[in-house]
NUZAMI-893279 format. One line per 5 residues: number of its first residue (from 0); their letters; for each residue x, y, z of N, C-alpha, C. Coordinates in steps of 0.1 Angstrom, whole numbers. Example, Ala and Ser with C-alpha at 12.3 -4.5 7.8 and 13.67 -1.06 7.14 Angstrom:
<atoms>
0> AS> 132,-57,78,123,-45,78,132,-33,78 ~ 128,-22,71,137,-11,71,129,0,79 .
</atoms>
This chain:
<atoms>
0> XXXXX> -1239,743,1545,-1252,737,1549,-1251,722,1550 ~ -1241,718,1543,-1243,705,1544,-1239,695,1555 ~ -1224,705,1561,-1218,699,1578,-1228,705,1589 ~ -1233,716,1585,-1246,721,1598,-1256,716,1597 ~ -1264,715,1587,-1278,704,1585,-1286,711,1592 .
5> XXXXX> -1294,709,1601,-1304,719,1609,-1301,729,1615 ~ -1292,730,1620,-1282,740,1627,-1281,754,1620 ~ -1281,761,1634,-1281,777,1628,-1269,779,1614 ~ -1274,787,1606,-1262,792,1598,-1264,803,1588 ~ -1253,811,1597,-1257,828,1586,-1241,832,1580 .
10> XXXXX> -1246,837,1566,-1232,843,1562,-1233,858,1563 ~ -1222,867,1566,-1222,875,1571,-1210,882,1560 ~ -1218,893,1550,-1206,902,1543,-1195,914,1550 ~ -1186,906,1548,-1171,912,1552,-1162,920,1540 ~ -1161,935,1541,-1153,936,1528,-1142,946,1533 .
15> XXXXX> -1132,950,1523,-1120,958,1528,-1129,973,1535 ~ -1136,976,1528,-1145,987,1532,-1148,991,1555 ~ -1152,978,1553,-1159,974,1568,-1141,978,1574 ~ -1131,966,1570,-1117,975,1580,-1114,980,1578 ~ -1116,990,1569,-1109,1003,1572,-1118,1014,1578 .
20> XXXXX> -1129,1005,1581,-1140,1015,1587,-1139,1010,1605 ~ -1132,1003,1604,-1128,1001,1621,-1125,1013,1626 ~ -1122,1015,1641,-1122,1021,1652,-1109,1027,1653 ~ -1098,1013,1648,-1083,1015,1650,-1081,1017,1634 ~ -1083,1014,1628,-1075,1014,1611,-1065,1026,1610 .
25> XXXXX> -1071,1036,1613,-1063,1053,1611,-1056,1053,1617 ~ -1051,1044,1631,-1038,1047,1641,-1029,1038,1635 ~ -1035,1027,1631,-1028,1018,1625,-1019,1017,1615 ~ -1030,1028,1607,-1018,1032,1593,-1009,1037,1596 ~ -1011,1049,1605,-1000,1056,1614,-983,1053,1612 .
30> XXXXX> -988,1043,1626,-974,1032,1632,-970,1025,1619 ~ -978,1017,1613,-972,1009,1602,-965,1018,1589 ~ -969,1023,1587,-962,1032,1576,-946,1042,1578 ~ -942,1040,1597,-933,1044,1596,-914,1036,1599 ~ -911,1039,1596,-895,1038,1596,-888,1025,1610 .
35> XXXXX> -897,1035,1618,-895,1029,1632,-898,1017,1638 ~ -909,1012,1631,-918,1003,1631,-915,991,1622 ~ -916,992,1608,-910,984,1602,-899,980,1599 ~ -887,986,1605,-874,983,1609,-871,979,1619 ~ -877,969,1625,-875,967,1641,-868,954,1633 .
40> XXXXX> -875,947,1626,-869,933,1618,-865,935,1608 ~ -855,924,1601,-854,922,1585,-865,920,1576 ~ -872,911,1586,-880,909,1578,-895,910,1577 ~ -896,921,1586,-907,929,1584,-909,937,1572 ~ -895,939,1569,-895,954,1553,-900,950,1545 .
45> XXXXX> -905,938,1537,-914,934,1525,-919,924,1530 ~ -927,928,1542,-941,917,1549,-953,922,1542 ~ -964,914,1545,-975,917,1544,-980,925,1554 ~ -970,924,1562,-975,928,1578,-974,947,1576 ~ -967,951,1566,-970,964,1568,-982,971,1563 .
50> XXXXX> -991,963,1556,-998,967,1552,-1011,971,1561 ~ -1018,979,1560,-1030,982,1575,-1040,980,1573 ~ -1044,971,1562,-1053,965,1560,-1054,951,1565 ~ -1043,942,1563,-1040,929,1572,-1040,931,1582 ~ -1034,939,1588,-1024,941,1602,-1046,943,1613 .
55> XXXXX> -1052,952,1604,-1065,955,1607,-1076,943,1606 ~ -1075,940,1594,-1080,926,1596,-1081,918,1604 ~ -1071,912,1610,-1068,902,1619,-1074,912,1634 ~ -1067,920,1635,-1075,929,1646,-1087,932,1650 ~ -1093,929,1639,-1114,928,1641,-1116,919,1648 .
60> XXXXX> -1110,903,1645,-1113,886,1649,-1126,892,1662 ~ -1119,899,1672,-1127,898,1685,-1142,903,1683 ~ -1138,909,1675,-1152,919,1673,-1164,913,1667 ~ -1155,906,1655,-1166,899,1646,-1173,883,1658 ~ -1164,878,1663,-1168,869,1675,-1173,873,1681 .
65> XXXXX> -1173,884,1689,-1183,886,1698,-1199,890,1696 ~ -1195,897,1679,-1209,902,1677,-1216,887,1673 ~ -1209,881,1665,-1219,866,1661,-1226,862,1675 ~ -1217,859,1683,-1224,855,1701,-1234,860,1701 ~ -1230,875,1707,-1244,882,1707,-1257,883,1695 .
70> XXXXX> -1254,877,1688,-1264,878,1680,-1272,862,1676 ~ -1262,851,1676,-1270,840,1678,-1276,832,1696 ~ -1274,841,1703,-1275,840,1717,-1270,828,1722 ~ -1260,826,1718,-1248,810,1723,-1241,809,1738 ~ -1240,803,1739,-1234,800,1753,-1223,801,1752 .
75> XXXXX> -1215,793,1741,-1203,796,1734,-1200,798,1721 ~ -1192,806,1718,-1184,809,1709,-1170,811,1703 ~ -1167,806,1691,-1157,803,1686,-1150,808,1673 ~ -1137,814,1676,-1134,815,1660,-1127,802,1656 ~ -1127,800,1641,-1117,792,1636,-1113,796,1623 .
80> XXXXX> -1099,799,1618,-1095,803,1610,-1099,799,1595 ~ -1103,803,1582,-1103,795,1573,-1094,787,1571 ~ -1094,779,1566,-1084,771,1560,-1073,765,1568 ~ -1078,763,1580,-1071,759,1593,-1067,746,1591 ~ -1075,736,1591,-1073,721,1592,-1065,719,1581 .
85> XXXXX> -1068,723,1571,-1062,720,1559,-1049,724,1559 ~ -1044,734,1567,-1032,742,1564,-1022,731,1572 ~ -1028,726,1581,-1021,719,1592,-1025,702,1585 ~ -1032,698,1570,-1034,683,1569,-1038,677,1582 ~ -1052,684,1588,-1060,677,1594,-1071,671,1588 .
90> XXXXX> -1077,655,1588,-1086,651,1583,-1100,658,1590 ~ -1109,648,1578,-1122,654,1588,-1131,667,1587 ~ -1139,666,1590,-1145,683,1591,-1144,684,1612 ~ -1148,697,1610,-1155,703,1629,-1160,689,1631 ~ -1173,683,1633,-1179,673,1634,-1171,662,1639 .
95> XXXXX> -1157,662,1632,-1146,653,1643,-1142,662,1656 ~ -1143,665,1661,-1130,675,1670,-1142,678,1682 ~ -1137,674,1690,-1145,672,1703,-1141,684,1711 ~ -1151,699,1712,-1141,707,1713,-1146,711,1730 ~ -1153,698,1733,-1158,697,1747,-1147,695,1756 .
100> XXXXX> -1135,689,1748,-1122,679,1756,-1114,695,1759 ~ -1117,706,1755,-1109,717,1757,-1115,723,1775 ~ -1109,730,1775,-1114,739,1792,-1124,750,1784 ~ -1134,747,1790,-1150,757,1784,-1156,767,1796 ~ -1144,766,1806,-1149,776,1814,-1141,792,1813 .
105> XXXXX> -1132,791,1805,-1124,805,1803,-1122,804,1789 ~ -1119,813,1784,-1117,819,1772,-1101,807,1769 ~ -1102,802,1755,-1096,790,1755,-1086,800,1739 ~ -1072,796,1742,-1067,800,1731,-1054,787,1735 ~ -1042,790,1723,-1033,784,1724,-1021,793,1723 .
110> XXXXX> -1009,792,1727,-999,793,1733,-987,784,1733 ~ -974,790,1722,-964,789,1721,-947,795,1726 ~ -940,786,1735,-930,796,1733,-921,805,1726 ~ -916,813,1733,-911,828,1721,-905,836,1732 ~ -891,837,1727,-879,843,1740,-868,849,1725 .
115> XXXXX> -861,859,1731,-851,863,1723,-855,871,1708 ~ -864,882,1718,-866,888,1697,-870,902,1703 ~ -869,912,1692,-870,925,1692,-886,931,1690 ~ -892,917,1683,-907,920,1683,-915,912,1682 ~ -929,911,1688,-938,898,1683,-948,902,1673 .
120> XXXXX> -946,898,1661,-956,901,1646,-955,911,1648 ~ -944,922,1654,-944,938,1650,-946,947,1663 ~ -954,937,1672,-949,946,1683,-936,947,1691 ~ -933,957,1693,-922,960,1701,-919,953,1716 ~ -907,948,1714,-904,944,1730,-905,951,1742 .
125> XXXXX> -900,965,1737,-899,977,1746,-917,979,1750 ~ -925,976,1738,-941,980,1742,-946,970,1755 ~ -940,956,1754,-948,946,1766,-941,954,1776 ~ -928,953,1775,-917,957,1787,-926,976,1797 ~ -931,983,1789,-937,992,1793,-950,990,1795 .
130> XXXXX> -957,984,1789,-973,980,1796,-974,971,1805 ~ -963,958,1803,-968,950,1816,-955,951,1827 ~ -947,956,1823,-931,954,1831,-921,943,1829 ~ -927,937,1819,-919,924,1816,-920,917,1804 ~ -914,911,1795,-915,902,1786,-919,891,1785 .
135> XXXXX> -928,890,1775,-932,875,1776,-926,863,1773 ~ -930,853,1777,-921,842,1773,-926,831,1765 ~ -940,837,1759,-947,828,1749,-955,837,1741 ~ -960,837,1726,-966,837,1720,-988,831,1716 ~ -998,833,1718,-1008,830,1722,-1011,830,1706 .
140> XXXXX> -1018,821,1698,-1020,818,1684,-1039,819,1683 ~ -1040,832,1673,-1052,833,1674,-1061,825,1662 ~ -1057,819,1662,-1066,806,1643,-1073,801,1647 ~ -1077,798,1662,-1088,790,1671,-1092,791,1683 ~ -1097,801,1687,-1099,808,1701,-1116,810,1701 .
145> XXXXX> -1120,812,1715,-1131,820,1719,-1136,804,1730 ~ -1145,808,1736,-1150,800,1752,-1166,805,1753 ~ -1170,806,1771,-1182,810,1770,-1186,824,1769 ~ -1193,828,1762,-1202,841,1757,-1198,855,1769 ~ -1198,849,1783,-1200,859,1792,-1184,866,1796 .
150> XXXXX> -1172,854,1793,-1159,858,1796,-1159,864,1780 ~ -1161,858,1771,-1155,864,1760,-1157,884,1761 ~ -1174,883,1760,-1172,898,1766,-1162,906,1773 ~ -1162,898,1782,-1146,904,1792,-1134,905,1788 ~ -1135,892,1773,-1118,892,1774,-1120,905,1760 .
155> XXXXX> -1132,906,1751,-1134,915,1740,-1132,934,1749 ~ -1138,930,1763,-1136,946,1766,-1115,951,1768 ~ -1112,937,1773,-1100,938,1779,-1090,941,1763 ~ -1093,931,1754,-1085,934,1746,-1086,947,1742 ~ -1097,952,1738,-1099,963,1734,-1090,977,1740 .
160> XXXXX> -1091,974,1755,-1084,988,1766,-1066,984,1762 ~ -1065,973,1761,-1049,971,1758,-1042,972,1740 ~ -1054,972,1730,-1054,977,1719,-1055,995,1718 ~ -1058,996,1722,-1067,1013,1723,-1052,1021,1733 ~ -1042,1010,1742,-1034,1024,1752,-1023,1016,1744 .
165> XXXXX> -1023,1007,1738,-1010,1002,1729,-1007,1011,1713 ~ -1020,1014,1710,-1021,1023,1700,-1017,1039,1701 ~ -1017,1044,1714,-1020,1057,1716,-1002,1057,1723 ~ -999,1049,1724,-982,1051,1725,-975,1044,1715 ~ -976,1042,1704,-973,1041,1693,-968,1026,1692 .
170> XXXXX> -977,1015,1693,-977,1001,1693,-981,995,1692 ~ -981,986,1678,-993,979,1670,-983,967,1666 ~ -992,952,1662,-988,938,1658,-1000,935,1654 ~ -1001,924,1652,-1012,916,1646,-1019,912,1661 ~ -1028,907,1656,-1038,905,1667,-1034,891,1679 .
175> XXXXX> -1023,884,1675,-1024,880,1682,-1012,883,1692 ~ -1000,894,1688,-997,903,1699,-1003,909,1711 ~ -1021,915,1707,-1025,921,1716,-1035,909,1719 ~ -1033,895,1718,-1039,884,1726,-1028,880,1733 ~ -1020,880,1731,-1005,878,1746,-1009,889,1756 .
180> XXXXX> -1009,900,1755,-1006,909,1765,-1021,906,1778 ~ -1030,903,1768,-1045,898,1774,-1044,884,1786 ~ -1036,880,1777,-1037,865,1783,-1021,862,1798 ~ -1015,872,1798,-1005,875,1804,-1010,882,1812 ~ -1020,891,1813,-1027,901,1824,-1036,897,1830 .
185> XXXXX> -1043,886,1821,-1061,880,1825,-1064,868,1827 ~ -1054,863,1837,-1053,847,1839,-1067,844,1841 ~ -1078,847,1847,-1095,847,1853,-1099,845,1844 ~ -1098,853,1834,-1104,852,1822,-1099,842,1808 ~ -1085,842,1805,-1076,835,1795,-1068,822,1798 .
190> XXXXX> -1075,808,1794,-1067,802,1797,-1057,793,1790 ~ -1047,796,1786,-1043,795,1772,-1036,775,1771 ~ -1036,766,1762,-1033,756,1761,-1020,755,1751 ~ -1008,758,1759,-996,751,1754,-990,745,1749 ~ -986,742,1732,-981,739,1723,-967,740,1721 .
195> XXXXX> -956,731,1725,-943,734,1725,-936,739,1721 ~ -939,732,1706,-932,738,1691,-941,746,1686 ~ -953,751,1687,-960,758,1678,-967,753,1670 ~ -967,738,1669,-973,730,1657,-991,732,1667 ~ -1000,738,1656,-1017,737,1660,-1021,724,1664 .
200> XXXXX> -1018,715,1647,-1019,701,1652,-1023,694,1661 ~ -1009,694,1670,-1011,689,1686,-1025,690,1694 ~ -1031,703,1695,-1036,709,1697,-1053,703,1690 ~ -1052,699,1679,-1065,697,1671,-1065,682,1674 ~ -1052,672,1668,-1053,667,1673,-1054,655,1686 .
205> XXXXX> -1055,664,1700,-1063,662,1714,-1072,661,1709 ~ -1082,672,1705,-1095,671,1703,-1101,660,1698 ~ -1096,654,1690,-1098,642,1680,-1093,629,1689 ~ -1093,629,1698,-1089,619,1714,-1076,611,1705 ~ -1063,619,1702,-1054,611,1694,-1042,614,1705 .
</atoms>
């Protein structure tokens, strides 16, 4: 209350209960729990990542964004990760970060290169190579994403069709796997801002006219 001051603000209870009461959770557990899947890396075999509660977690992001939208009737909306700034030693609260300096006409995410691997956070190379015909050559970082209200819809239906035929041929990652395949298919809709190294920073801050 005290960075929003008059400004809308609702908290919203989230519990392990709600993901595993998702849509996907039971395909999820599926893929993650087998041999095939968590052997693609070394170091997948004692991740957090096999777990299908994380792996699910991160997988809602769109959902929970889009329902807030629709429900505070915003023009835009945005996720941002907890403990984002901090993770990255940015000063400041939101109230610094000019997030008008970003492109507000498409669904705004960020995007890192990524070449030479067997999987991205778990998905399969063989899975982009069969859904889109080709591999990607970057990574799309979801800790700070979402644009205006009417693309996000579009980019929440799209994710959704490429979560739902990725699932049903046995291919699951964390969410921001199935935000590459999005942003690789839905140039109209995703316009992703490019970060060399991967460092968010860069990225925060722009915003902060640095």
């Amino acid at each position: 209350r005290y960075h929003r001051k008059n400004l809308p603000l609702e908290l919203m209870s989230y519990t392990v209960e709600d993901v595993r009461n998702t849509w996907f959770y039971e395909q999820v557990s599926q893929i993650v729990t087998q041999p095939y899947w968590y052997e693609q890396s070394e170091w997948m075999k004692n991740s957090i990542i096999r777990s299908p509660d994380y792996i699910s977690l991160t997988l809602d992001k769109p959902t929970l964004l889009t329902y807030t939208a629709s429900r505070l009737s915003c023009s835009h909306a945005y996720w941002v990760d907890s403990g984002l700034f901090k993770s990255y030693n940015m000063p400041g609260t939101l109230a610094d970060y000019d997030i008008n300096l970003l492109n507000n006409d498409d669904i705004f995410m960020m995007k890192f290169p990524y070449r030479n691997y067997n999987e991205i956070h778990g998905f399969s190379a063989k899975g982009y190579d069969a859904m889109l015909g080709t591999l990607p050559e970057y990574v799309c970082r979801a800790c700070f994403f979402g644009g205006p209200s009417d693309k996000l819809t579009k980019f929440y239906e799209r994710y959704n069709d490429y979560l739902s035929a990725a699932l049903d041929e046995g291919y699951i990652g964390t969410e921001e796997s199935i935000f590459t395949l999005v942003a690789m298919d839905n140039p109209g809709i995703v316009n992703p801002f490019l970060i060399e190294n991967g460092d968010v920073s860069r990225c925060l801050n722009y915003m902060r006219g640095k």
